[in-house]
C-alpha positions as CSV (number, residue, x, y, z in Angstrom):
1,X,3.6,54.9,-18.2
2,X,6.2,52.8,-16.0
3,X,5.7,48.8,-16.3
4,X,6.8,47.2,-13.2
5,X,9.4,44.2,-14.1
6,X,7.7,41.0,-13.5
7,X,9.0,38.8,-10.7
8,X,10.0,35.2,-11.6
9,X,11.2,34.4,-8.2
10,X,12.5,35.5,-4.6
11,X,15.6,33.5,-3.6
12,X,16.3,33.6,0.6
13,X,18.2,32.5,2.9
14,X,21.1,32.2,0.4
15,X,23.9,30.1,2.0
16,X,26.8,31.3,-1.1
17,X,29.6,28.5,-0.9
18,X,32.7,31.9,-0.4
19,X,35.0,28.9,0.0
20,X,36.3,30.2,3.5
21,X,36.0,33.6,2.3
22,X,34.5,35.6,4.9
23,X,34.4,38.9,3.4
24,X,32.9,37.7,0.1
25,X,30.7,35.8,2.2
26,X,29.5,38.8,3.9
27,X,29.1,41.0,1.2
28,X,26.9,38.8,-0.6
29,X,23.0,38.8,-0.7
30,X,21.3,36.4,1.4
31,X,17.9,37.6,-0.5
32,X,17.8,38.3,-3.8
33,X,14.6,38.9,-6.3
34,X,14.9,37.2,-9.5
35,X,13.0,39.2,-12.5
36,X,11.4,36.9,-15.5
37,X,13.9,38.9,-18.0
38,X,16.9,37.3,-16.2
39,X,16.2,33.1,-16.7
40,X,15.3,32.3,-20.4
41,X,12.9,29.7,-20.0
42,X,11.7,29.7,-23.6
43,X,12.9,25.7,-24.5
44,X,11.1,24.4,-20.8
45,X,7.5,23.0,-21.0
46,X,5.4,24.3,-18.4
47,X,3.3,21.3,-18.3
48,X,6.3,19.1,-17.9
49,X,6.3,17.6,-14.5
50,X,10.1,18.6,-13.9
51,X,9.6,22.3,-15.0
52,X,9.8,24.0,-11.5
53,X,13.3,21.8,-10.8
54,X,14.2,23.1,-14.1
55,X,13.1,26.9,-13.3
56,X,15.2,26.4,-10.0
57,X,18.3,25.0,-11.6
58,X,18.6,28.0,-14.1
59,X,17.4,30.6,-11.0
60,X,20.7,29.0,-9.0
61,X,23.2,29.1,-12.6
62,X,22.0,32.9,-13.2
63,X,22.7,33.9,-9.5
64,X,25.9,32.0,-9.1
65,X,26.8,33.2,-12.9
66,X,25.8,37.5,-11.4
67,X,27.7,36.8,-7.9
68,X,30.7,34.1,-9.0
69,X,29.9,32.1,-6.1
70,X,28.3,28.9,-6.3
71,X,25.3,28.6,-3.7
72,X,25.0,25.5,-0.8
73,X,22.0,26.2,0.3
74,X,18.6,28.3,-0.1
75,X,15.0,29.1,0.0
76,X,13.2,29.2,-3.7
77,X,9.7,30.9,-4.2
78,X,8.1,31.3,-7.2
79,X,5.1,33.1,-7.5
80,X,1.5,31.6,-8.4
81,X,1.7,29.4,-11.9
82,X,-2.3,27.7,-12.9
83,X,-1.5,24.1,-11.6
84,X,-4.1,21.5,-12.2
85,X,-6.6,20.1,-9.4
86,X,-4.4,18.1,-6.9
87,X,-3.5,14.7,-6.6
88,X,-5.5,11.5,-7.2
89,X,-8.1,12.9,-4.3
90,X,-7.7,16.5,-5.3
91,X,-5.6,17.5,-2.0
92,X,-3.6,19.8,-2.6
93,X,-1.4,22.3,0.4
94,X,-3.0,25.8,1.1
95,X,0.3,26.5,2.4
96,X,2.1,26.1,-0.6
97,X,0.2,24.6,-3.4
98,X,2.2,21.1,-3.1
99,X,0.0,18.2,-4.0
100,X,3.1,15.6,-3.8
101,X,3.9,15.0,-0.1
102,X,0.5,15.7,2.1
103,X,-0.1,13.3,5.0
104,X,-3.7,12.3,7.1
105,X,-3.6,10.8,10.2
106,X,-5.9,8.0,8.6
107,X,-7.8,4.9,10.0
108,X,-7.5,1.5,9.3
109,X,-8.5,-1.9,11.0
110,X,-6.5,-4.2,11.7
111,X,-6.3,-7.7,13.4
112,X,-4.5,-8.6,16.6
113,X,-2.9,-11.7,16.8
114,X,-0.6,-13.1,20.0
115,X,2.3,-13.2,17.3
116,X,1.5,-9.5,15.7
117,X,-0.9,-8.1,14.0
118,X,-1.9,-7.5,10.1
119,X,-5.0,-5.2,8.4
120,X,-7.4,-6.9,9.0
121,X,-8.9,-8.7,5.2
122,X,-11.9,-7.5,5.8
123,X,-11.4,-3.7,5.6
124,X,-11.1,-1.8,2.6
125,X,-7.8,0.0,3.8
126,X,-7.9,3.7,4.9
127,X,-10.4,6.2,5.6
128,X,-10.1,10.0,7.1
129,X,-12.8,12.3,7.2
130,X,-12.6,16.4,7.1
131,X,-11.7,16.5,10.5
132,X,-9.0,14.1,10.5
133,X,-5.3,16.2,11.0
134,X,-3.3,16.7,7.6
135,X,-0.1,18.1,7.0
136,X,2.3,19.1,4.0
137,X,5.9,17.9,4.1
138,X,7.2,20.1,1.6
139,X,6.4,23.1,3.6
140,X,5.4,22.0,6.9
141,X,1.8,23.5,6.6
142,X,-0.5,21.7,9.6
143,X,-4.8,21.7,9.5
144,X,-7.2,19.1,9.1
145,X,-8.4,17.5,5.4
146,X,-11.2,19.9,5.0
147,X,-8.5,22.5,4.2
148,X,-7.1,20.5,1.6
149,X,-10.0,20.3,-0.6
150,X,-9.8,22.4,-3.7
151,X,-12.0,22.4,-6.9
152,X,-10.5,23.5,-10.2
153,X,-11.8,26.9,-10.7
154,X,-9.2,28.0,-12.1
155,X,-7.8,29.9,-9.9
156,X,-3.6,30.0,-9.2
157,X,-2.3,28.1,-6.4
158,X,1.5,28.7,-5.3
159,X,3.8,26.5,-6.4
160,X,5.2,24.2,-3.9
161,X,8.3,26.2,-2.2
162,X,10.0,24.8,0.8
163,X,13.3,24.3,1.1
164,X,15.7,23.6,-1.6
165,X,19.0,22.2,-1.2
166,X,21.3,22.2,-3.5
């Protein structure tokens, strides 16, 4: 029976620093799948805040260690990891599972003076509703809040992807 290899991540849009070299340049992979076998990730903490960074970091030293060319610039995706609910609200992106960097087009009140205005100190802050547009920085995702609810049912959410420069 054949065991498919399991896939740790798929690097794109690989912008390799060929230092003016246009032929290495070319010849190198601007897409390239990254098996679990090929980063040893047995001293990182998954539950570690920084472990994606971390997983990233050795993903770019294996690649530019296989190719021997450093890389500028590229696209990181890992596949699904069990992350917890979401942020304080329990938000978290469909588009890419980030619950860091979401933004509502929220409400406040505030109080108009003929010098400027201030929130006004009778209002609790900010409110939004599920109707109310959201998006996600890290991946550039755009709906409303209701699609940002998520319950813990333990289900696996993507891990944030997005750009990653380097």
């Amino acid at each position: 029976m054949f065991n498919e290899p399991a896939i740790l991540a798929v690097v794109s849009n690989i912008d390799w620093e060929a230092d003016g070299d246009e032929a290495a340049a070319k010849a190198l992979p601007r897409l390239v799948v990254v098996l679990e076998a090929d980063v040893d990730r047995s001293d990182l903490d998954p539950d570690d805040d920084d472990y994606d960074v971390n997983v990233r970091d050795r993903i770019l030293s294996v690649l530019s260690d296989r190719h021997g060319w450093l890389i500028g610039d590229c696209n990181i995706v890992l596949p699904k990891r069990r992350r917890g609910p979401g942020n304080a609200w329990g938000y978290r992106c469909p588009g890419c599972g980030s619950d860091e960097k979401i933004r509502i087009l929220a409400r406040t009140q505030v109080a108009l003076y003929h010098n400027g205005t201030e929130l006004a100190p009778d209002h609790d802050g900010f409110e939004w509703s599920d109707g109310d547009d959201a998006s996600c920085d890290d991946c550039g995702w755009f709906g409303t809040v209701a699609d940002l609810g998520v319950e813990d049912d333990g289900e696996d959410v993507p891990v944030a992807a997005g750009a990653l420069s380097v």
